[in-house]
C-alpha positions in Angstrom: -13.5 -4.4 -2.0 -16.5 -5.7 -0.3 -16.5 -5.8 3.5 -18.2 -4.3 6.0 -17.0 -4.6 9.8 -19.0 -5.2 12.1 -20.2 -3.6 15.3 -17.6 -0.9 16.4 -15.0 -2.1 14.3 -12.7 -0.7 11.8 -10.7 -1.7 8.0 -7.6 0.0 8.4 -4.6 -0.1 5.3 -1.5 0.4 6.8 1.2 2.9 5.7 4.0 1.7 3.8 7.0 0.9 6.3 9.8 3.4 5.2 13.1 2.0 3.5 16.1 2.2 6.2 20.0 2.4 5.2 22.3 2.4 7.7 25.9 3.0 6.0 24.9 1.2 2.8 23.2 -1.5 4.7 19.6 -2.3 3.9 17.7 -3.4 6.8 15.7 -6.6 6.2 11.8 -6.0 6.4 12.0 -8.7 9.0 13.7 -6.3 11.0 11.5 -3.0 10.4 9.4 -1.9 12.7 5.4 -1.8 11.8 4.1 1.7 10.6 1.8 2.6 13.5 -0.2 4.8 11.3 -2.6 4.2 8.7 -6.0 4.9 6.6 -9.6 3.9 7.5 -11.1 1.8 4.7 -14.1 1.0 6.3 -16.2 1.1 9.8 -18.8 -0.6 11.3 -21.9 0.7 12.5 -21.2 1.1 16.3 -22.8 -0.5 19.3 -25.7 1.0 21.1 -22.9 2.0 23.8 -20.5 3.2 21.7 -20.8 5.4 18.8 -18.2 5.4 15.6 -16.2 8.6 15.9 -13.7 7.7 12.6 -15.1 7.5 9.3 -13.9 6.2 5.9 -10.9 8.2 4.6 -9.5 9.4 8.2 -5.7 8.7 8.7 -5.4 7.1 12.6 -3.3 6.3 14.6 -3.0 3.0 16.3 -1.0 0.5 19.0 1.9 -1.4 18.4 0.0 -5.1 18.7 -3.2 -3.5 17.7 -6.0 -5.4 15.6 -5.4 -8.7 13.4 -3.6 -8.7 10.0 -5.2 -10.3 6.8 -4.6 -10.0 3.4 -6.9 -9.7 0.5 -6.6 -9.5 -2.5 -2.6 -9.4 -2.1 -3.0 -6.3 0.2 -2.5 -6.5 4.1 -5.1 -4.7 6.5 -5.5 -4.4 9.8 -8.9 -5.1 11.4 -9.8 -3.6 14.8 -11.9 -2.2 17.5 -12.4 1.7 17.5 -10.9 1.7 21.4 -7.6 0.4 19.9 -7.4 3.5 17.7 -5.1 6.0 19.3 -5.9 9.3 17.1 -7.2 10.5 14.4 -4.5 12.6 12.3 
């Protein structure tokens, strides 16, 4: 893959949202909730006023209606600010 985000901005792949059964029942992934967690693809280079704490590689967490979804080459990422990163884990 070849981007590169800009600024202080991150490439995040989100985890897998886990397979729920409830009594046999397979819940719809319409109905799952997002995985909140992920792994850093790639980062920007910062701003003068803020400096780029995650790197490449780093598993983070993030908010609920973080960032903005897009899909290439039939993956989905996330793309987002650092600020909207909660942790790194």
């Amino acid at each position: 893959m070849n981007i590169k985000p800009l600024a202080d901005r991150v490439l995040i792949k989100p985890a897998e949202a886990e397979e729920k059964t409830v009594g046999g029942i397979i819940i719809p992934d319409t109905a799952k909730e997002k995985p909140l967690k992920g792994e850093v693809i790639a980062v920007g280079n910062g701003t003068k006023d803020e400096e780029m704490v995650v790197k490449a590689g780093d598993n983070v967490l993030y908010g609920k209606y973080a960032g903005t979804e897009l899909e290439l080459d039939g993956k989905k990422y996330l793309i987002m600010r650092q600020s909207d990163l909660l942790a790194i884990i």
